[in-house]
C-alpha positions as CSV (number, residue, x, y, z in Angstrom):
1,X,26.6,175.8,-13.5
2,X,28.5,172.3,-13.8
3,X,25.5,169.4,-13.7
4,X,26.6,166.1,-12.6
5,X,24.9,163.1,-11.4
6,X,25.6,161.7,-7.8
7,X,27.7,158.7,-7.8
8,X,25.7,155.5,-7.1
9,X,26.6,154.1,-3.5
10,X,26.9,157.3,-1.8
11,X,26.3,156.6,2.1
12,X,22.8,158.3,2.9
13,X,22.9,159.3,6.5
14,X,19.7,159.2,8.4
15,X,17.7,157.8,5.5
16,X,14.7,157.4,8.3
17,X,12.1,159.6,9.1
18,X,13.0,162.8,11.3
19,X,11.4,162.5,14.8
20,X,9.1,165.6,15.9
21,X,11.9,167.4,17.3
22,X,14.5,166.6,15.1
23,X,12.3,167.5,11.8
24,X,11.3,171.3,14.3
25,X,15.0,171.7,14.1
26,X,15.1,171.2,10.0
27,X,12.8,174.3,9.8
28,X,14.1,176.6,12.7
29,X,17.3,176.2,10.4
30,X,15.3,176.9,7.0
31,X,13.5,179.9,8.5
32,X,17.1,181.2,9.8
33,X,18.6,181.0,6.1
34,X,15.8,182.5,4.3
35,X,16.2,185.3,6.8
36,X,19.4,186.2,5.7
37,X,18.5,185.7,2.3
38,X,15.6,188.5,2.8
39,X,13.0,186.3,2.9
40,X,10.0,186.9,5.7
41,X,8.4,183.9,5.9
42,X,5.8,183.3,9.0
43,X,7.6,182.3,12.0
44,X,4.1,180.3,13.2
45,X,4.3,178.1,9.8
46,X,4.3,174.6,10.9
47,X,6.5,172.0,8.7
48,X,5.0,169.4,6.3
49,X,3.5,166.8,7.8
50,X,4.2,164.2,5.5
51,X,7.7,162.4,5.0
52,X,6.8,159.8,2.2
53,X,8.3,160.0,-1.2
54,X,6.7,158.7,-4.2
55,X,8.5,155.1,-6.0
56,X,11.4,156.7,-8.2
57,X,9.5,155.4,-11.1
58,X,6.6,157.8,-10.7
59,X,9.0,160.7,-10.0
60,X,10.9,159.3,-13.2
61,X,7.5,159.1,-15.3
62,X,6.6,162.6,-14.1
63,X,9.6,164.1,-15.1
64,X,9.9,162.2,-18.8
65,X,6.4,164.1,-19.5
66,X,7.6,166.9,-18.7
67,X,10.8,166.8,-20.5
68,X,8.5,165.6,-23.4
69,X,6.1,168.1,-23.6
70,X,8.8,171.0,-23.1
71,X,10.4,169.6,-26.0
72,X,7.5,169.3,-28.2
73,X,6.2,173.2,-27.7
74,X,9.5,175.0,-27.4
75,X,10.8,177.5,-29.6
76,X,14.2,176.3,-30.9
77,X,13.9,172.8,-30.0
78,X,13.9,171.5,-33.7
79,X,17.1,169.5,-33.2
80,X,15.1,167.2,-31.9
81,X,12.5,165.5,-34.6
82,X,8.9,165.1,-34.0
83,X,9.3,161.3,-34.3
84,X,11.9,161.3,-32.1
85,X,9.6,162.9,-29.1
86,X,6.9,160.9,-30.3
87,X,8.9,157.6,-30.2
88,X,10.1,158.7,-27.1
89,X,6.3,159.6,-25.7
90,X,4.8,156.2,-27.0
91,X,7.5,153.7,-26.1
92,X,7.4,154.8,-22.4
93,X,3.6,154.9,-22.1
94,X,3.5,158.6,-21.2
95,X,0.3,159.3,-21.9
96,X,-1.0,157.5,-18.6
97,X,1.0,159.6,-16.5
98,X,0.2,163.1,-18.4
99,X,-2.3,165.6,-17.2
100,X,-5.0,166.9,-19.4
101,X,-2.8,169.9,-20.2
102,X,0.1,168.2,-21.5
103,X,-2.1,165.3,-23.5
104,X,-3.5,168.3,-25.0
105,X,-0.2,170.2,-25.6
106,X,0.8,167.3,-27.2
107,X,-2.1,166.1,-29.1
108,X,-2.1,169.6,-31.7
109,X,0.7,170.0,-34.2
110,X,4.1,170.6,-33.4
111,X,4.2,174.0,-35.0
112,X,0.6,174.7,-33.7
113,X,1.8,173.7,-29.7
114,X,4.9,175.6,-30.0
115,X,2.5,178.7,-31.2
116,X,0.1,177.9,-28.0
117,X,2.7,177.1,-25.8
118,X,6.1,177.9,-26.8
119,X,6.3,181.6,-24.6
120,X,4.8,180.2,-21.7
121,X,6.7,176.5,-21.6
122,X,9.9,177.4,-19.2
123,X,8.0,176.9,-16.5
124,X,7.7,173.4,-16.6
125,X,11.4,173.6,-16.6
126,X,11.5,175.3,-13.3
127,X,9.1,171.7,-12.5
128,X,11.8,169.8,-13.9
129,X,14.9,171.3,-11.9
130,X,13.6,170.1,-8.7
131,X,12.7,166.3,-9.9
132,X,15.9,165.7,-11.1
133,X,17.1,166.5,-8.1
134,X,15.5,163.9,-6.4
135,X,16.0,161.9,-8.8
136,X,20.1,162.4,-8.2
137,X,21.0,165.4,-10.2
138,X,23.1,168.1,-8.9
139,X,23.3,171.0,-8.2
140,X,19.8,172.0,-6.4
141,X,17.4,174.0,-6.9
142,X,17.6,177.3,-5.6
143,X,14.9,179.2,-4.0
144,X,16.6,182.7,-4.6
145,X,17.9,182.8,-8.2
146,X,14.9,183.9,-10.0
147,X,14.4,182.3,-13.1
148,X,16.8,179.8,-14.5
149,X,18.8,180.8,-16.6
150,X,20.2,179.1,-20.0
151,X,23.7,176.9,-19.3
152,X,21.0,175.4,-15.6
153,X,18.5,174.7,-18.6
154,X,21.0,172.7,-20.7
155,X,22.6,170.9,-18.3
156,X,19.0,169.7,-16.9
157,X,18.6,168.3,-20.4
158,X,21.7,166.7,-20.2
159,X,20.7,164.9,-17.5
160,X,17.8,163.7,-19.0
161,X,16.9,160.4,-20.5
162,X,17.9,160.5,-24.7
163,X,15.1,160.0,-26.0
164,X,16.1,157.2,-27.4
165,X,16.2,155.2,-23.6
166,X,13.8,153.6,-22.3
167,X,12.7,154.2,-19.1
168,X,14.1,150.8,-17.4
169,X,17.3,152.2,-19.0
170,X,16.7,155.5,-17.3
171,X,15.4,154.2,-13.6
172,X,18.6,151.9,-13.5
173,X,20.6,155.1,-13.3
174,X,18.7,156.4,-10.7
175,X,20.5,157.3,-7.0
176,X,17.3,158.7,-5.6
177,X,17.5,160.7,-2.5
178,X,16.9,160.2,1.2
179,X,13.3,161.2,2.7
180,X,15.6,163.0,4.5
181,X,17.0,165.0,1.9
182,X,13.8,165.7,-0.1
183,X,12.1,166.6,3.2
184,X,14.8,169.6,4.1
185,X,14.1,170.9,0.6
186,X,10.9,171.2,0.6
187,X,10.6,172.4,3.7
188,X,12.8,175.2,3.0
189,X,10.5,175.8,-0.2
190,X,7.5,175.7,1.7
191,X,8.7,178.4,3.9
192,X,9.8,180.4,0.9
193,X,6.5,180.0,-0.8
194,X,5.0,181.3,1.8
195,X,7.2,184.8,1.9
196,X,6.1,184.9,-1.3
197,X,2.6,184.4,-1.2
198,X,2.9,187.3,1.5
199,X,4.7,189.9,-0.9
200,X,2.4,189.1,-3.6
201,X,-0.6,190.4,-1.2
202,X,1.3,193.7,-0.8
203,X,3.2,192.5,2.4
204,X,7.0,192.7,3.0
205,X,8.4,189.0,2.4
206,X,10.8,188.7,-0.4
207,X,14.0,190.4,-0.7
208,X,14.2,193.7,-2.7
209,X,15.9,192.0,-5.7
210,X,13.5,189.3,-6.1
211,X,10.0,190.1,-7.9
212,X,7.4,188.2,-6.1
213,X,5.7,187.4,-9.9
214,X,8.0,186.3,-12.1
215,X,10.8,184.8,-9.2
216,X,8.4,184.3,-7.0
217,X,6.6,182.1,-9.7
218,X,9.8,180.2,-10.0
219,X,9.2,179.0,-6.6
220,X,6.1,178.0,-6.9
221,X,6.9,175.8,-9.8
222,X,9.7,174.4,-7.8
223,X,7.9,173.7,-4.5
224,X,5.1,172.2,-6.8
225,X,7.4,169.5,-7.6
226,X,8.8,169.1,-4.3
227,X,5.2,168.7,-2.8
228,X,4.0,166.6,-5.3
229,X,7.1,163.9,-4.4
230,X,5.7,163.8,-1.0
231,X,2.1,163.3,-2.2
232,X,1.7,160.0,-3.1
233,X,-1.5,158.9,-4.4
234,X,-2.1,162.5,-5.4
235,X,-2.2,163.3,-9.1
236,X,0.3,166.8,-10.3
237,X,-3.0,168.9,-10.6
238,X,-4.1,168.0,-7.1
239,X,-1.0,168.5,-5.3
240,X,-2.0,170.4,-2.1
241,X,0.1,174.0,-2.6
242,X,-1.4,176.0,0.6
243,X,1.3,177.6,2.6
């Protein structure tokens, strides 16, 4: 999967708010195309209610500690030293934007995280796929893949700041995305969440193919980041994830 970022300048239509009937239309169309995917969402689901993304620097913070932490507690990562990710953590203040979990991750030995942490880690990289999304990457995230697989992985790190940028450096190459845009996608993962929730009770929601534990977890990382974009105010471990 070829990662790019999207040129700076590109024309964003309707960068406003949808209207009520306008934003209905957005998720008759979602619920049509998970359909044919084999999802089952509920047809009575309502959409979202809020439309406000979070400053680009927040969404940019969120995803640095992520890229951090995944890079101090993974198996294989030792191309990168601990100094490096230490530098890296410590000259963009990090630690003020880190959960409890990660602080902690973080705080133990490198060799002592990885041991913790290191089988259980991809998931934040399924958090991380639909960030930099917003945050301009390409391709996005898809809510019918399963888990991501190796060359998504590495091109999401080649998007990502070097650990040697600082985050001014990082936010200047930023083309975030309409509240338009992030709006249709999680709206789409929204409904998918909620097929999933449904075939993890026993209920017909997900196609065959698709596990509703390990891909439906995928989606459920991914729509965690998506909601959390349009929660300003509310911290990552807060972030409202009914369906």
């Amino acid at each position: 999967m070829l990662w790019r970022r999207r040129p700076r300048g590109v024309v964003r239509q309707g960068a406003e708010l949808y209207n009520g009937e306008e934003l209905e239309k957005v998720h008759a169309e979602n619920y049509k195309l998970l359909r044919q995917l084999g999802f089952r969402p509920a047809k009575w689901l309502g959409p979202w209610p809020s439309q406000n993304v979070r400053p680009a620097q927040e969404i940019l913070a969120r995803t640095m500690c992520l890229q951090a932490v995944t890079l101090w507690c993974s198996h294989g990562a030792d191309q990168f030293s601990d100094k490096a990710i230490s530098d890296f953590v410590e000259g963009n203040s990090l630690r003020e934007s880190m959960t409890a979990e990660e602080l902690d991750a973080i705080s133990e030995s490198r060799s002592e995280s990885v041991s913790l942490f290191g089988d259980t880690i991809g998931w934040k990289i399924e958090n991380i796929w639909p960030l930099v999304w917003v945050l301009g990457g390409e391709p996005a995230p898809s809510v019918s893949s399963g888990m991501i697989d190796r060359d998504t992985t590495l091109g999401i790190f080649e998007f990502l700041p070097a650990l040697d940028e600082s985050m001014g450096t990082s936010l200047s190459k930023i083309n975030l995305r309409s509240r338009r845009e992030v709006v249709a996608m999680h709206d789409l993962f929204y409904y998918a969440h909620n097929a999933v929730r449904e075939a993890q009770v026993g209920r017909p929601g997900v196609p065959k193919s698709f596990d509703p534990i390990a891909d439906g977890g995928t989606v459920h990382e991914r729509r965690h980041a998506l909601t959390w974009c349009l929660s300003p105010g509310v911290s990552w471990d807060d972030t409202e994830l009914s369906t």
